[in-house]
N, C-alpha and C positions, 0 to 999 in steps of 0.2 A: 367728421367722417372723411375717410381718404377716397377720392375720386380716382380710379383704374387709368394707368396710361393709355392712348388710343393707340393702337398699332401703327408701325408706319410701311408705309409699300412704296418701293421704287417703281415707278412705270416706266418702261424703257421702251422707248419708240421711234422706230428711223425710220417711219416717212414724214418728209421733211414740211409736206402740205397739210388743210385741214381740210381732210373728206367723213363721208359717210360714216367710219371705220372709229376714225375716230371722234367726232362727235356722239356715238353712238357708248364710247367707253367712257367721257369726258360726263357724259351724263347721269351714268350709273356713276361714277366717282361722287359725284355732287349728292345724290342722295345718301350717301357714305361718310360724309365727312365728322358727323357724330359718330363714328364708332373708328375710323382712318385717317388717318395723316399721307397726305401724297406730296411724294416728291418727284420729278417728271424730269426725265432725261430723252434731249430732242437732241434730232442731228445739230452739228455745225452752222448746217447753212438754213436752219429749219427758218421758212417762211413767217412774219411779223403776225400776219393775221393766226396761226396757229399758236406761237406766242402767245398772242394777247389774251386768245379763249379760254390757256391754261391758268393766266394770271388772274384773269377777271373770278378767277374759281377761287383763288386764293391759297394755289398751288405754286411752290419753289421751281423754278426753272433753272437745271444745269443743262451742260452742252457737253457734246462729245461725238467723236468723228465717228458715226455711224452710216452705212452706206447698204445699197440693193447687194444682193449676189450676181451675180453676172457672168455666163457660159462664155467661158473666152479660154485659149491656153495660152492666150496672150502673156509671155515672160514678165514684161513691163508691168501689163495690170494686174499680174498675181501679185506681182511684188507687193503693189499698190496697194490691192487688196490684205495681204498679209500685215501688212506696216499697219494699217490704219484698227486691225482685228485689232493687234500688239495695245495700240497706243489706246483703244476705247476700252479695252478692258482696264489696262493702266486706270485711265479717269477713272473708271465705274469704280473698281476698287476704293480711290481715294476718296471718293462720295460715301461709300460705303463704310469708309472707318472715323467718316466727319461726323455721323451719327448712327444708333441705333435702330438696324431696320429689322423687320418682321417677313418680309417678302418680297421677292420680286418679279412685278407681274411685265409679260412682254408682250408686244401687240402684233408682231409679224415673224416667219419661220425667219426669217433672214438677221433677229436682232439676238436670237437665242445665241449664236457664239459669240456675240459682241457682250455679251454680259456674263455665262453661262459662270468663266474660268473665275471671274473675279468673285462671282455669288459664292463656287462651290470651294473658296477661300475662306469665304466668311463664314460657310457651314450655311447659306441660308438656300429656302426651297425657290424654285423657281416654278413659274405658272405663266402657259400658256391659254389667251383666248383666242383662238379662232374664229375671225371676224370672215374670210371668204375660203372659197372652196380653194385647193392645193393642191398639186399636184407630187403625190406619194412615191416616188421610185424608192427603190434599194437603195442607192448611195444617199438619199437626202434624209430616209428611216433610220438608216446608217450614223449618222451625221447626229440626227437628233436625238436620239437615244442614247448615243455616247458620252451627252451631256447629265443623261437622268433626272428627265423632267418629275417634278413634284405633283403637276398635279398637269389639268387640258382638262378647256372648257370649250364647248361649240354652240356659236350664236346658231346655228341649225341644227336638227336631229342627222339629216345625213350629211353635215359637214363633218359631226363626229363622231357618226357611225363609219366613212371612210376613213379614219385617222384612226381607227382601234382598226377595223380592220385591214389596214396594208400593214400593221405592225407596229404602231407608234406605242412605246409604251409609258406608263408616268403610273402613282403611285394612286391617283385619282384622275376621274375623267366624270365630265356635269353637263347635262345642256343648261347653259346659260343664254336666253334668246337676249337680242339687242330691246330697249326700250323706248318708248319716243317721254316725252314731255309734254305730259297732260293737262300741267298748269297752264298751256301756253295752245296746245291742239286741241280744243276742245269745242262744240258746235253751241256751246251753250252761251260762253261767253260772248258773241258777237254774234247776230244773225247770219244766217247766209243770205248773201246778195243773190237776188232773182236774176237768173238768164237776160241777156237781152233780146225780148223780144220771144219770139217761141226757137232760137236755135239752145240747141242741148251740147254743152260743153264738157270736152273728153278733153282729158290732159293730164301731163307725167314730166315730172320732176329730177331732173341728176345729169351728170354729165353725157353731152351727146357723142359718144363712143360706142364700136363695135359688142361692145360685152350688155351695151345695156339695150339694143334692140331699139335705138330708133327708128332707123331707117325700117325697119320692118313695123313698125308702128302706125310710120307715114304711108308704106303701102297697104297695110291693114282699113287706116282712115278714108284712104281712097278707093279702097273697095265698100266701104261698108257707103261712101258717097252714092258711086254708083247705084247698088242696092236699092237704096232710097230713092234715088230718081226715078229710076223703072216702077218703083211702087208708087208714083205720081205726088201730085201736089199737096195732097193731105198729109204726108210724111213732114215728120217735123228737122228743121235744118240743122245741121249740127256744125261742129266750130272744135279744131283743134289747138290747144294751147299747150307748149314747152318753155317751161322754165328752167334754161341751164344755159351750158358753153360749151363748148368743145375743139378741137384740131379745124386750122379754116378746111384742110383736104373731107372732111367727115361735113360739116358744113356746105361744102358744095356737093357731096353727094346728095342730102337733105334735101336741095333747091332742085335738082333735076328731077327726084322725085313728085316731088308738090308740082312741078311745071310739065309731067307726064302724064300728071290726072287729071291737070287743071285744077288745083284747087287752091291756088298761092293765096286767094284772097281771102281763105278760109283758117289758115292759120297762125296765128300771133306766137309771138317770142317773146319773152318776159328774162332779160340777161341780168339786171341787173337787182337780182335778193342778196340781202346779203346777213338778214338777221331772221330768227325763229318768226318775229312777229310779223315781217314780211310773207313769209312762206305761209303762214296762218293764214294773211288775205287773200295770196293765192292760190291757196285750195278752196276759200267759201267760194272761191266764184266759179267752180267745179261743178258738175254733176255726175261725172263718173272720171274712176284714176283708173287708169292703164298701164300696164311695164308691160316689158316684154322682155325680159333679162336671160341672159345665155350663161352669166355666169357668176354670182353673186350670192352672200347669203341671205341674209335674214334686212331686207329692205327695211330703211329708216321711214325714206320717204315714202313707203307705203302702209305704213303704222301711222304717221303723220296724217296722213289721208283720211286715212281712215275712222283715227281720231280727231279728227275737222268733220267728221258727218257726210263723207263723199262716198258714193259707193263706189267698191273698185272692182278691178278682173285683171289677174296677174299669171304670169306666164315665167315660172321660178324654180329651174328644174332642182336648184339646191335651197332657197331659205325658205319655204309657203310652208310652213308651220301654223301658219294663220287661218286661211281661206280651207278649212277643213268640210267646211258643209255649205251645201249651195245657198241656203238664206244668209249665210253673211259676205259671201263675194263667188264670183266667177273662177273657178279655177281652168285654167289655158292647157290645152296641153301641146300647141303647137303653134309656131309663128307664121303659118301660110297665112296670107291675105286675106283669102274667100275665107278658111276657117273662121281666124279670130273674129271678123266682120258679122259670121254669122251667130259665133255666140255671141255678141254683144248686140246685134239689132235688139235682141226682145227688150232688154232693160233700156234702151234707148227709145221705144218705141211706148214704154208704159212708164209713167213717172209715177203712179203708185208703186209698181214693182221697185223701182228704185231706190225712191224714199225708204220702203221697209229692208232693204239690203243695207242702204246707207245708217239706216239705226241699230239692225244686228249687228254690224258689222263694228260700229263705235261703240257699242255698250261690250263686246267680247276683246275689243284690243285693249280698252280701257280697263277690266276684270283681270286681263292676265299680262299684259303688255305695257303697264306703265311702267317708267321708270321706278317709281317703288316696288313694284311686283319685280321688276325684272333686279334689281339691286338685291331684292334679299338671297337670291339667287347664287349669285358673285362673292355675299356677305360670307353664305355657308360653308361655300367652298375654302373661300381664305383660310376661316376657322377652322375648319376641319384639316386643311395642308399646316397651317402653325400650330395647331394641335398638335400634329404629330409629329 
C-alpha cells in the first residue's frame, strides 16, 4: 500500500529572535509533523538560540535577507530596503524550485512581500497567522491585499475580527488560538511546591517592556500591599515574582517603583529560564498569574500558567479568549492600581477560592488549548487553502 506524500509548508519568518510568537507556532508545527513537512526560512542574522529550536524540531533551516518595515523616507534606507525585498524574494524562489512545496505560511505583516512575488511565481497560496494585534491603515491594507492572500488566521477573535474588518482580504480567514504544551505544563506531573511560609505568591512571566504592563503590575502589587496592611496582621503576606529581562532604562523604572512602596524585599527576579521545563517550576511555586498586557494576543505564558494549575487574572484588551467566565480566571478590565488590587484581594485572601479557579481554569485550557486542540485548527485551514 502506497503511503500519501506529507505536504510540505515553507514558514517564512524575519524575526530574527525566539519570542512568544514564535514558540507559540513552532509548537503547533510539532504536533503536525505526521501530516507536514516544514521547511523554515529565518532572517540572515536570525539568532543561534532560534536556530537551534527549529533544528531540535527537525525542521530545514534556510536563510535570507529578511528585515522589519521601517517608516523612513530616508533615500539610503529605501534603497536598502528595496535591495534586500529584490534579493529575499530571489532566495525564496530558489528554495522553492529545490523542492515541492504546498504552502506558504508567514509569521509577520512585514515578511509577506519578502515571499509574496516569489510564491505567486510558483502559483502557490500564501497564509498568514496573526500572532499580535496590527495596526490596519489604508496604505498597509493596500499593500497586503495586492499580494492576495490565500487564506489569515487569528491567534485572537478580535485580532481577526479587526483584520476583516479594516479591509484585509484573503480567500479564507480562522481563529486559530496559540497553544501551550501540555506534556510539559501540566499540575499533575509534579506537585506544586507549598508557599513559604503563609506569603501568597503572585507572578508573571515575559519580557519586561512597556506593551506587557509591568511597571503597572508592580504598582498594582503595591497597592494591593498597602490594602493588606490596613487590614492588619491576620492578612496573609504576599510576594511578587517576575521571570523575564528587559531594556536596563524599563529595569530602572521597575526599582523606583518597588523603592516608592517600599516593598524591594518583597519581590524576586528569576532572569535566568531558559527551557519549558524550567518555566514549569516556576509557575508551581505560583499561587496566582497576573499580566497586565496593553497590547498582545493570545498570551502563551498564560496558557502555561494556567495549565501548571495557577490561578490567574489578566488584563488583555486583544487575546482573553480564555478567561470567558469568572470560575476560571479574573478578567481585568483596567490597569489602575486601586482597581486591579481590588479584584484580586478576594482570591488572595481565600485559598479555597483559588484552588477551585486554579482547577477550572487548567481543565478548560487543557480541553481547548492544548497544542493538539490548537494544531488541528491550523491543520484545517492548510487543507482547506491547498484544497482549493
Amino acid at each position: 500500500m502506497q503511503v500519501a506524500a506529507k505536504r510540505h509548508v515553507l514558514w517564512v519568518n524575519g524575526w530574527p529572535q525566539i519570542g512568544g510568537a514564535e514558540r507559540a507556532q513552532l509548537t503547533l508545527f510539532r504536533e503536525l509533523r505526521d501530516q507536514y513537512r516544514f521547511t523554515v526560512v529565518l532572517p540572515s542574522e536570525a539568532d543561534t538560540k532560534l536556530i537551534d529550536e527549529v533544528r531540535v524540531l527537525g525542521f530545514e533551516v534556510k536563510h535570507a535577507p529578511l528585515t522589519s518595515l521601517r517608516r523612513t523616507l530616508n533615500p539610503f534606507a529605501l534603497a536598502r530596503f528595496g535591495g534586500r525585498l529584490a534579493v529575499a524574494n530571489l532566495d525564496i524562489f530558489k528554495i522553492l524550485n529545490q523542492e515541492r512545496f504546498d504552502l506558504v505560511h508567514t509569521a509577520y505583516s512585514y515578511d509577506i512581500p519578502f515571499c509574496a512575488i516569489a510564491a505567486r511565481i510558483k502559483k502557490l497560496p500564501v497564509f498568514w497567522l496573526i500572532e499580535n494585534p496590527e495596526i490596519f491603515n489604508r496604505v498597509k491594507v493596500g499593500i497586503l491585499n495586492s499580494f492576495s492572500l490565500h487564506g489569515i488566521g487569528g491567534t485572537s477573535t478580535k485580532i481577526l475580527s479587526e483584520a476583516v474588518h479594516s479591509g484585509l482580504r484573503a480567500n479564507r480567514s480562522a481563529w486559530i488560538p496559540n497553544g501551550y504544551d501540555d506534556h510539559i505544563f501540566h499540575p499533575n506531573l509534579s506537585p506544586r511546591s507549598p508557599s513559604s511560609g503563609s506569603a501568597v505568591k503572585i507572578g508573571f512571566a515575559g519580557i519586561f517592556s512597556e506593551r506587557k504592563g509591568v511597571l503597572e503590575l508592580c504598582r498594582a502589587f503595591g497597592a494591593l500591599r498597602k490594602i493588606l496592611e490596613d487590614k492588619g496582621a491576620n492578612s496573609p503576606q504576599i510576594e511578587l515574582w517576575l521571570a523575564g529581562n528587559g531594556e536596563a532604562h524599563y529595569k530602572k523604572e521597575i526599582q523606583k517603583i518597588l523603592e516608592y512602596y517600599g516593598i524591594q524585599n518583597l519581590v524576586h527576579f528569576e532572569s535566568a529560564i531558559h527551557t519549558p521545563q524550567k518555566m514549569f517550576e516556576f509557575y508551581q511555586k505560583l499561587d496566582l498569574y497576573v499580566m497586565l498586557s496593553k497590547r498582545e494576543g493570545m498570551s502563551v505564558a498564560m496558557l502555561e500558567a494556567m495549565g501548571s494549575g495557577v490561578a490567574s487574572a489578566i488584563l488583555s484588551p486583544w487575546g482573553d479568549d480564555v478567561i470567558t467566565d469568572p470560575q476560571v480566571g479574573i478578567r481585568l478590565t483596567t490597569d489602575d492600581p486601586n482597581a486591579v488590587a481590588n479584584a484580586l484581594l478576594p482570591i488572595v485572601l481565600d485559598a479555597n477560592k483559588r484552588n477551585d479557579m486554579a482547577r477550572a481554569g487548567e481543565a478548560k485550557v487543557r480541553a481547548q488549548f492544548s497544542s493538539h486542540q490548537a494544531a488541528k485548527n491550523l491543520a484545517q485551514m492548510y487543507q482547506e487553502i491547498i484544497s482549493s
